[in-house]
N, C-alpha and C positions, 0 to 999 in steps of 0.2 A: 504494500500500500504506500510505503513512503515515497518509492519510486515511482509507482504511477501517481502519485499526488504530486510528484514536481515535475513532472513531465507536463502532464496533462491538469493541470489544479481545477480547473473549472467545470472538470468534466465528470466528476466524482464526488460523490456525497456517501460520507461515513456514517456507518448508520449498524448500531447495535445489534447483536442479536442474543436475546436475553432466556434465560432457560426457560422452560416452557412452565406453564401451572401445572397443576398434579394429573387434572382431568384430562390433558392431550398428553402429558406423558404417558399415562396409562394407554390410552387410545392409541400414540407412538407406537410404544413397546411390543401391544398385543399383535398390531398389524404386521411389525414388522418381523416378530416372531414366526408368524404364520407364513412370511411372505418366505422366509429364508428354512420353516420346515422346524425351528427350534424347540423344543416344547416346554412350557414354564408352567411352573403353579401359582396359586393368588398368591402364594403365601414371597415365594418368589420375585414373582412380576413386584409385587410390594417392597420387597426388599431392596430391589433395581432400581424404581422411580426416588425411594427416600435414601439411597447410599450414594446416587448419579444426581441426586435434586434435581432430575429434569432436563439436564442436560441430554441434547440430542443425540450431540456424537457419542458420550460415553456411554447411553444406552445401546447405541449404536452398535460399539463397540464391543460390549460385551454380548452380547446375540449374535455377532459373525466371529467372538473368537476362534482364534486355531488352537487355542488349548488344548493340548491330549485329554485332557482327561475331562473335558466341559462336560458337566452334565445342571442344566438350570430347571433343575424339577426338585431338587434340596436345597438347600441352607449349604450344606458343606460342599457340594460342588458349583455355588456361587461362589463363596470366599473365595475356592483355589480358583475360578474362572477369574474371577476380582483382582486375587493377586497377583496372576500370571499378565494380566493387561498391563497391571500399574507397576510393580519390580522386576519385572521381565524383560531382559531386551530385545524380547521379539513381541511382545505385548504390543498393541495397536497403539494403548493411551501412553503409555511410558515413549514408545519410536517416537509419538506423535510430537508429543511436548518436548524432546531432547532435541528434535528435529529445529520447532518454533525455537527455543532457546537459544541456538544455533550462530542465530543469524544476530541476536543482538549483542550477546557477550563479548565475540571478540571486539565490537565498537567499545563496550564499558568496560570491557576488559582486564579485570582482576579480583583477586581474593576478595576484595574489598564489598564486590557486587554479591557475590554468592553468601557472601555473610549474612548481607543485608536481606538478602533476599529468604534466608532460613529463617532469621530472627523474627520479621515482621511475620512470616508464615509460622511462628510458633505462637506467636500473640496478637492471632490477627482478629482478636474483638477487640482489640484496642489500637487506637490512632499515635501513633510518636510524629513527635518533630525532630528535624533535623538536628538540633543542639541534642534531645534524647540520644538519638542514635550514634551520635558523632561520642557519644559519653558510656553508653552502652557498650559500644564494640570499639571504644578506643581508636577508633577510626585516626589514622597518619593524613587526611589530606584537609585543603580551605572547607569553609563552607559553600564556596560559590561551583566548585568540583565535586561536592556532594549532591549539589543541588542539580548541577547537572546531570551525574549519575542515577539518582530519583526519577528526574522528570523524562530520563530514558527510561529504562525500567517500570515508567506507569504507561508509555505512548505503545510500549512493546506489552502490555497487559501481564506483565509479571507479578506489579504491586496495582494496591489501588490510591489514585489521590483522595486525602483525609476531608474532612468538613474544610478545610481551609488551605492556601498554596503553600502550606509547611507544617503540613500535617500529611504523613503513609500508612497506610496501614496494610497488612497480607491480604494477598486474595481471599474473599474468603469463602475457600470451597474445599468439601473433604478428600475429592479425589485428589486438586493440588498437593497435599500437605502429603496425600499417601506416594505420590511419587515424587514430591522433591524430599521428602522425612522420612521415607518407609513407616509411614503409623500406620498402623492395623485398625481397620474398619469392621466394626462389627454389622453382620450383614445381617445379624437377629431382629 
């Protein structure tokens, strides 16, 4: 997008696409189960739409796993389908996101971002400012280099901008935290 946005600026409008509510994920999920031959249970399909909040792709995802051992008619063959997505590196959501990643880090380019980028994802119900963070993680650089590094890392959807333009907060989503933190998701 950035590069089509300075190529072409006028020709492009950014425009959100936010998870779905519960009642089309559901309606999502089932279709797409059936389209692809998968077979789920409510108890299941339930567990998919509140562990993915509704996200598409992640539902997505996990209903064309290649996981050997996918079976999404239990509880326990959701986790390892869950897990194998998210810490797997043939996982569709872990390729996915290492892929997007990819492309902004080397521009931000150091420890410094991956720091930033855990931390706010371990306390992402809460907002820091940049003097926080610069004090939390001991951070070596200006503030005006931090800030720059922020306001990459929110244009590239890594973090989110806080109530105010110096205020971050982590995404805040559980599958993120399950692939950048390996935290275990309970799919009960």
């Amino acid at each position: 997008m950035k590069e089509l946005s300075s190529m072409l600026p006028a020709r492009f409008r950014n425009k959100s696409i936010k998870n779905m509510p519960e009642d089309e994920a559901w309606e999502f999920l089932y279709k797409y189960a059936h389209f692809f031959e998968v077979p789920v249970t409510e108890e299941t399909a339930f567990s998919i739409v509140r562990v993915t909040e509704g996200n598409p792709f992640y539902i997505s995802a996990v209903i064309r796993s290649d996981y050997p051992g996918k079976d999404l008619t239990s509880i326990d063959g959701l986790t390892g389908t869950l897990e194998f997505e998210t810490l797997d590196d043939q996982g569709l959501i872990k390729l996915s996101w290492m892929e997007y990643m990819a492309k902004p880090f080397p521009e931000i380019n150091d420890r410094n971002a991956k720091n930033i980028v855990l931390h706010l994802s371990k306390y992402r119900d809460r907002e820091w400012t940049r003097d926080e963070l610069h004090e939390e993680l001991n951070l070596e650089m200006t503030d005006g280099a931090l800030e720059k590094k922020l306001k990459a890392l929110v244009k590239t959807d890594i973090i989110n901008q806080g109530q105010s333009n110096f205020d971050y907060r982590g995404v805040r989503e559980s599958i993120f935290d399950k692939v950048f933190r390996g935290i275990t998701i309970s799919c009960r």
